[in-house]
N, C-alpha and C positions, 0 to 999 in steps of 0.2 A: 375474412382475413385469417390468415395460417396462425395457428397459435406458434408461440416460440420453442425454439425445440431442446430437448431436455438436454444434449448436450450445451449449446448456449449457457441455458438459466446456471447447470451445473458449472462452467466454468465462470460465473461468475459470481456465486455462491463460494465458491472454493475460493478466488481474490479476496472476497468482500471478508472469508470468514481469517484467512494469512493476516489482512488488513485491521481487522478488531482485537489477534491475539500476538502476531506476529511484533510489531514494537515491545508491549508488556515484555514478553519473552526473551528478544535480544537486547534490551535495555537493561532492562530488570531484573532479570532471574536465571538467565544463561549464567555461571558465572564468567566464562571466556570471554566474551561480549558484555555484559554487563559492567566488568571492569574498566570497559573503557567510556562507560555512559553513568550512569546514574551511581554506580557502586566506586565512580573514578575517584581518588580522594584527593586527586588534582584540580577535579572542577570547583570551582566557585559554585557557592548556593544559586544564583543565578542562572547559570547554565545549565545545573541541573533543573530549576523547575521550568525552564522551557522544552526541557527533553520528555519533563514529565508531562508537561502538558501535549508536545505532540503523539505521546502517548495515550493520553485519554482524546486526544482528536483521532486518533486513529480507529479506539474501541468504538466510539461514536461513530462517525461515520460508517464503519463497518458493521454494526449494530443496526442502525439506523438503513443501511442499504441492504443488510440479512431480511429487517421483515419487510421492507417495500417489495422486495423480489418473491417472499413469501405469501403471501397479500394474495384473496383470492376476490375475483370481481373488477368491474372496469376496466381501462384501458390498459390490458396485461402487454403492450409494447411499451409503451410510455412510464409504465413501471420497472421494466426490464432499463429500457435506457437511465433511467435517474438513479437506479442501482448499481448501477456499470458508473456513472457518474459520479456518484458518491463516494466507490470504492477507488476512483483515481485520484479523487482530492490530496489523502494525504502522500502518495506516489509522486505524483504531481507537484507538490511543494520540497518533493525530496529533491528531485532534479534541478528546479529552479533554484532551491538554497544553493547547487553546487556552483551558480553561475554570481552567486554575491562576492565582490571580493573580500580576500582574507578568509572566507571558507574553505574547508576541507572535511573530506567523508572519512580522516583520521586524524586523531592526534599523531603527532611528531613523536611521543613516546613509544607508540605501537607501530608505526609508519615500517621497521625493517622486520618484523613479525606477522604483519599483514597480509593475507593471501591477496593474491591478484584474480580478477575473470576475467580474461579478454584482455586486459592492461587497466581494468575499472577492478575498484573495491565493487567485493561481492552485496553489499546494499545498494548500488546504483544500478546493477545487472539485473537482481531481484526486482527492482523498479521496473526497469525497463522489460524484462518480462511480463511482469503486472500489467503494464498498461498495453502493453502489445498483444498481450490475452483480451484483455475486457474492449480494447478499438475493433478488433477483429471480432469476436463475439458479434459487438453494434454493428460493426460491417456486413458480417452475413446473415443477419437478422433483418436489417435494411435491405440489404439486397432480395430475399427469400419474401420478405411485405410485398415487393415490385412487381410480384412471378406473379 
């Protein structure tokens, strides 16, 4: 079997590692972004530690799919995929949150300051990038097993 090829592993390395620091950063420590998350002095305690906790679901999972993909021995597909999987988790929940009602990927205080991508806020674009990196990755990885 072909082993996985180094661009693959690297773009999912590069997801996986966005995914473990990227929340921290624009929640937390941006302060542009951060203002409107964890640093907001609008939210309720509440809210903020659900942001913090998708934050540490994120360093996790991104953590945790860093060394499965690093990981040397056995089934290096089956580790390449659960790493790819791991790193859509919290992507994955980002889009899904946007389909609950009364959500929004703004507050209404930031809502006319907001950049736009495409007509989506730039965290649902990022998403959506993300995942479209790491399916394609497993795509031609799967496809490349078949050859």
């Amino acid at each position: 079997m072909k082993p996985v090829s180094k661009l693959s592993r690297t773009l999912v390395g590069a997801a996986l590692a966005v995914t473990a620091v990227g929340p921290l950063l624009a929640d937390f420590v941006v302060p542009r972004t951060a203002r409107q998350h964890l640093r907001n002095p609008n939210w309720p305690p509440h809210a903020k530690f659900h942001d913090a906790q998708y934050i540490v679901m994120g360093m996790l999972t991104g953590g945790i799919g860093l060394r499965v993909l690093s990981r040397r021995g056995g089934d290096e597909r089956a580790r390449f995929q659960l790493a790819a999987a791991l790193g859509s988790i919290p992507w994955l929940g980002m889009v899904g949150a946007s389909l609950f009602p009364g959500t929004a990927a703004t507050d209404p205080e930031f809502e006319a300051t907001e950049p736009q991508v495409l007509g989506m806020h730039p965290q649902l674009v990022m998403a959506l990038a993300l995942l479209t990196g790491l399916s394609g990755a497993v795509t031609v990885e799967s496809a490349r097993s078949r050859r």
